[in-house]
LOMIZA-750679 format. One record per residue (C-alpha): x, y, z; residue number from 1; residue in one letter. Coordinates in steps of 0.5 Angstrom, whole numbers, always signed. Example, Ala and Ser with C-alpha at 12.3 -4.5 7.8 and 13.67 -1.06 7.14 Angstrom:
! LOMIZA-750679
((+25, -9, +16), 1, A);
((+27, -2, +14), 2, S);
//
This chain:
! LOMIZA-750679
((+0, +0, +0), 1, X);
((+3, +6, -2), 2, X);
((+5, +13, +2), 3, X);
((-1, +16, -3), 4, X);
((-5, +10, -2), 5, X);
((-6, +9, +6), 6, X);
((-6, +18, +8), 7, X);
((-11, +18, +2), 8, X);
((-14, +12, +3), 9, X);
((-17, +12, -4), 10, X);
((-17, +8, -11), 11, X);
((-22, +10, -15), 12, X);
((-22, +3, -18), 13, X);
((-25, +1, -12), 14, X);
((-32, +5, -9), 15, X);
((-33, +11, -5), 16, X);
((-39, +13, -3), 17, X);
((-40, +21, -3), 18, X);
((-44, +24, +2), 19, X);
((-45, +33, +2), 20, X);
((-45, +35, +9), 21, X);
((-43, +43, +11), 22, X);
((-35, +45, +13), 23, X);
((-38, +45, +21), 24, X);
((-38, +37, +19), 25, X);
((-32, +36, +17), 26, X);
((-28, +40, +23), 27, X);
((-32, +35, +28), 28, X);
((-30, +29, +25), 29, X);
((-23, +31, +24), 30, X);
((-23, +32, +32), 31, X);
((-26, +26, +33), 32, X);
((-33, +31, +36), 33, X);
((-36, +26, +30), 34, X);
((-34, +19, +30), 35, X);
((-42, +16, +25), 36, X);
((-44, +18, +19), 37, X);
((-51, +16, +17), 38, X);
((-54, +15, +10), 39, X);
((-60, +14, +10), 40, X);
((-65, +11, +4), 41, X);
((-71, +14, +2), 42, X);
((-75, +18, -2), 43, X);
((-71, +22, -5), 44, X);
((-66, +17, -7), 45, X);
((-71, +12, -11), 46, X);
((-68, +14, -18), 47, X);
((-62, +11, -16), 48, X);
((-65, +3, -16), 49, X);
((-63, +0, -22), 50, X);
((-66, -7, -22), 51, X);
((-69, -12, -18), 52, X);
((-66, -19, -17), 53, X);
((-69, -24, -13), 54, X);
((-75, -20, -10), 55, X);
((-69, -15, -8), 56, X);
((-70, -8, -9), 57, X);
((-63, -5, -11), 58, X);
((-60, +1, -10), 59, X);
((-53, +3, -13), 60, X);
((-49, +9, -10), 61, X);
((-47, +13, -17), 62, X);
((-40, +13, -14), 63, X);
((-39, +6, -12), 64, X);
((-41, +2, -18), 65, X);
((-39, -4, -16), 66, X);
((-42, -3, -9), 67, X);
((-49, -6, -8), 68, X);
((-53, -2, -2), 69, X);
((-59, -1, +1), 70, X);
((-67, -2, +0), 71, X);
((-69, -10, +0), 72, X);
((-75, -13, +2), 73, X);
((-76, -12, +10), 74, X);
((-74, -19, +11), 75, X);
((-78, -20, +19), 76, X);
((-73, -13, +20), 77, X);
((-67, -17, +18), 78, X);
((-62, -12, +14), 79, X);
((-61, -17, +9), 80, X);
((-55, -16, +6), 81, X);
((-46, -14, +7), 82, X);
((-43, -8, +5), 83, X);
((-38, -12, +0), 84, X);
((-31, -10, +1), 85, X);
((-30, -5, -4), 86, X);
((-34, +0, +0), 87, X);
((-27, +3, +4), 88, X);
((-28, +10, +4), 89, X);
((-33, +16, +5), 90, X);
((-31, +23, +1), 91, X);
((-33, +29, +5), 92, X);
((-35, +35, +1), 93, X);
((-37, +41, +4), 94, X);
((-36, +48, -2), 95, X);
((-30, +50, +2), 96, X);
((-27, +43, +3), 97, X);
((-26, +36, +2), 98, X);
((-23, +30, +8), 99, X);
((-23, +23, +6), 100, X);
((-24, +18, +12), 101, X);
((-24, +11, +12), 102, X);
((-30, +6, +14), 103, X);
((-29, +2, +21), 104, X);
((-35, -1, +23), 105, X);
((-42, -1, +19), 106, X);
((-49, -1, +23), 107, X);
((-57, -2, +20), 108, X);
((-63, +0, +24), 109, X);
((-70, +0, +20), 110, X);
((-73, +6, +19), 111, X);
((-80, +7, +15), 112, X);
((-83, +1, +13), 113, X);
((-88, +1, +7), 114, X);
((-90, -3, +0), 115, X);
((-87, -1, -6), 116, X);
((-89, +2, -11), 117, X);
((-84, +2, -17), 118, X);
((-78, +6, -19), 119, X);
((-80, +13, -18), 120, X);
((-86, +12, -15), 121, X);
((-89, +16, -8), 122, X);
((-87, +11, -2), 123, X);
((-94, +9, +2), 124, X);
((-92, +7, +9), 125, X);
((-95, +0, +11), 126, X);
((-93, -2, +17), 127, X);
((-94, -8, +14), 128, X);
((-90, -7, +8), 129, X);
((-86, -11, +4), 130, X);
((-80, -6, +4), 131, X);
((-76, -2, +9), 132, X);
((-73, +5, +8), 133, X);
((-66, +3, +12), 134, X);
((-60, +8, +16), 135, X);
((-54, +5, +15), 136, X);
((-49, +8, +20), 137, X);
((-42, +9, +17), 138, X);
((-36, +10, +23), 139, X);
((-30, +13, +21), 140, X);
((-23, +15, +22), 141, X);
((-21, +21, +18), 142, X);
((-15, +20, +13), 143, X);
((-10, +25, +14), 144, X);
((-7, +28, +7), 145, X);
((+0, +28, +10), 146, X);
((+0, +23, +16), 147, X);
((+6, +20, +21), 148, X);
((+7, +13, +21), 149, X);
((+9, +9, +27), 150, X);
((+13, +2, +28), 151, X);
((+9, -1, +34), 152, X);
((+13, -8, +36), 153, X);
((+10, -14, +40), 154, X);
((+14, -20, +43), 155, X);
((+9, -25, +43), 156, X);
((+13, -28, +49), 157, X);
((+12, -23, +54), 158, X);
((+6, -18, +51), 159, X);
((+0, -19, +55), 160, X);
((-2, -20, +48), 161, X);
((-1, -28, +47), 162, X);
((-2, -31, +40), 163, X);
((-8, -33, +41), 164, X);
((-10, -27, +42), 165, X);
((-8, -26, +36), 166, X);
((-12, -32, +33), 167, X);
((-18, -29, +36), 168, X);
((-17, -22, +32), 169, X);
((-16, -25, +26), 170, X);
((-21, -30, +26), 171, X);
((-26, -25, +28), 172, X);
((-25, -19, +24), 173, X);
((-31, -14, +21), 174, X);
((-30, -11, +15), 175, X);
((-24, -14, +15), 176, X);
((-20, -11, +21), 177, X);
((-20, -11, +28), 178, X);
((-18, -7, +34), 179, X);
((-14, -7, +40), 180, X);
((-10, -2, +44), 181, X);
((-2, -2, +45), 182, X);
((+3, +3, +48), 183, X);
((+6, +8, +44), 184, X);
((+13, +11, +47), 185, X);
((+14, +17, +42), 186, X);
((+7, +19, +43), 187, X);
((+7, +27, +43), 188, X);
((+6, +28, +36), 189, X);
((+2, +23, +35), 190, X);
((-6, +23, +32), 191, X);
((-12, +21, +31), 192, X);
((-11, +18, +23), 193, X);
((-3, +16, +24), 194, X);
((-2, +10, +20), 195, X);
((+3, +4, +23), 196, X);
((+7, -2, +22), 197, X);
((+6, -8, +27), 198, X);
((+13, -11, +28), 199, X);
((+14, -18, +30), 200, X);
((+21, -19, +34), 201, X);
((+24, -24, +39), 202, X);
((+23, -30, +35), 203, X);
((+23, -34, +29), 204, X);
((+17, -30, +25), 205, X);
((+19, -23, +26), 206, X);
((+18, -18, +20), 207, X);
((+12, -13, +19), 208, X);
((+5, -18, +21), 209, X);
((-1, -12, +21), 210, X);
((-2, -5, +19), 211, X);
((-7, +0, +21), 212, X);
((-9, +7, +24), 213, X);
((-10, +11, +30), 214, X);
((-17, +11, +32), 215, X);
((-16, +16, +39), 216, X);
((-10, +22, +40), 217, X);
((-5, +18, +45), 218, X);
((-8, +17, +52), 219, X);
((-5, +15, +60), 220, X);
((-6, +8, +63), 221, X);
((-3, +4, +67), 222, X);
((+3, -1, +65), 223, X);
((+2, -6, +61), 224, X);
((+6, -11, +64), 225, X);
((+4, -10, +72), 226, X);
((+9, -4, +74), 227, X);
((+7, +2, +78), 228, X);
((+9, +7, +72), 229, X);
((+4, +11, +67), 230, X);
((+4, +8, +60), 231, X);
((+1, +12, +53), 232, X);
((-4, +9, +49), 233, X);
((-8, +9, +42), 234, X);
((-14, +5, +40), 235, X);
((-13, +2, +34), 236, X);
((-15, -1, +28), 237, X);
((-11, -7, +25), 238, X);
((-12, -10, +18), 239, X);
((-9, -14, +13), 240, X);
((-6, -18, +19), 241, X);
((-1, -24, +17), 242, X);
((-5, -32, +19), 243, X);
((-3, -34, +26), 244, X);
((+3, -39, +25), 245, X);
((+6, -37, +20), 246, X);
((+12, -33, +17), 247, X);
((+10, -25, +16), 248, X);
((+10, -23, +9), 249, X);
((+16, -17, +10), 250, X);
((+21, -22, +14), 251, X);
((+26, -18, +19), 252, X);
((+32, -21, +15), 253, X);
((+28, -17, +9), 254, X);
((+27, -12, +13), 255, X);
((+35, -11, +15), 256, X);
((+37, -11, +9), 257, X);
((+32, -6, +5), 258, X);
((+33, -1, +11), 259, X);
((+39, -3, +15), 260, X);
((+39, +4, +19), 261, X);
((+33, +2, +23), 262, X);
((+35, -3, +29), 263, X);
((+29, -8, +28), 264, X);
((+30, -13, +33), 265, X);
((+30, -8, +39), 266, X);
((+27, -2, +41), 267, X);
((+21, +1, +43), 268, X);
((+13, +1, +42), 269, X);
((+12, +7, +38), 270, X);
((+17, +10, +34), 271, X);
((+17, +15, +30), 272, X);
((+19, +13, +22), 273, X);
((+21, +18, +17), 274, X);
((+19, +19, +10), 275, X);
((+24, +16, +8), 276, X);
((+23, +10, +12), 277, X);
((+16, +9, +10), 278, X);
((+17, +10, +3), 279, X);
((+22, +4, +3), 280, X);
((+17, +0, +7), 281, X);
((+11, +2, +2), 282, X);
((+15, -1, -3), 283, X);
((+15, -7, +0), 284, X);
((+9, -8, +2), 285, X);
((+8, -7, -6), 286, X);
((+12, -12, -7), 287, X);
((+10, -17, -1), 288, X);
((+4, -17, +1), 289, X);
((+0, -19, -5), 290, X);
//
């Protein structure tokens, strides 16, 4: 995933979803005042079903082709469909200004249920209608256009973090992430939307096993491992996560190799990476994680 890639969050092969919403909307979300989007299915959006397959009611974002959504027969008050994965983004766009975020969790609730009556045709409520006008609640985390980017380590052999945590996370991920905290040492100019590279050490499947982004600002808790001393953390999101028990992808002797000016066997979690190392990794990442 390239540096362009990851701050912008956006490939215009895959589906974004646009949403117009004022400038004051814009600065919530980037501070985090905003964390939920909804886009909600009515009326005035009817224009947008295409076509009906298998009793299905379809709607189809403009912007998101490949991205089927919405307005499906009522189901029991069932939502009866995914978001395919294609869905990444939210494009933000007020008149001044434009914040691309990215897609964390999604969540449905049923609105007005109604019959239908037909491409452009009025709604009529019918409490026992066959079809529901449905709000999709989007949460997100801004994407910065210039964003830091952290080394976070985890050794497996003293992180209160075990493997089989880490099974867990992987073998339960929504939307194809998961979520966790960890402790950042070089925390005083991180922020909500950083990106980081999750390094694997003190065994024989060390090297880059995740990616992710900072959900919160660094916050104080108590230490990790017990002491009586205060440790910064961020909430995270964690994707593109190498299987449980095997080798990750980008490995520590690829790592040395490519960038022998990082010690990648040691250190602390949550340094700082500079430009110069990130551009580096994303090429990498390129060329490994396929």
């Amino acid at each position: 995933m390239k540096s362009a890639d990851k701050n912008k969050e956006v490939d215009t092969e895959k589906g974004i979803l646009t949403l117009e919403v004022d400038s004051e909307v814009i600065s919530k979300v980037r501070t985090g005042e905003i964390t939920h989007l909804i886009a909600q299915i009515d009326e005035n959006n009817q224009n947008m079903i295409l076509e009906n397959i298998d009793g299905n009611l379809v709607l189809v974002i403009d912007e998101m082709p490949t991205t089927f959504h919405g307005c499906y027969l009522y189901n029991n008050g069932e939502f009866p469909y995914a978001i395919k994965d294609e869905l990444d983004c939210i494009l933000l766009k007020s008149v001044e200004e434009e914040c691309f975020t990215r897609i964390i969790s999604v969540d449905t609730e049923p609105g007005t249920r109604f019959n239908y009556q037909g491409v452009g045709e009025p709604i009529k409520e019918d409490p026992n209608g066959d079809s529901c006008i449905w709000e999709v609640y989007f949460e997100v985390v801004p994407v910065p256009e210039k964003s830091k980017t952290y080394l976070m380590r985890w050794n497996p052999s003293i992180s209160s973090f075990t493997e089989k945590d880490y099974e867990e996370c992987v073998n339960n991920m929504v939307h194809g992430m998961f979520r966790m905290n960890w402790s950042i040492y070089e925390w005083e100019e991180a922020r909500r939307g950083d990106m980081f590279f999750m390094m694997r050490v003190g065994d024989d499947k060390a090297g880059i096993v995740f990616l992710g982004q900072f959900i919160t600002d660094p916050y104080p808790g108590d230490d990790w491992a017990g002491s009586t001393k205060r440790r910064m953390y961020v909430d995270m999101v964690c994707m593109n996560p190498v299987e449980p028990g095997v080798k990750p992808r980008i490995s520590l002797e690829k790592l040395q190799e490519s960038i022998p000016t990082v010690d990648w066997s040691k250190g602390h979690s949550g340094v700082l990476l500079s430009e110069e190392v990130v551009t580096t990794l994303d090429i990498l990442c390129e060329e490994e994680w396929q």
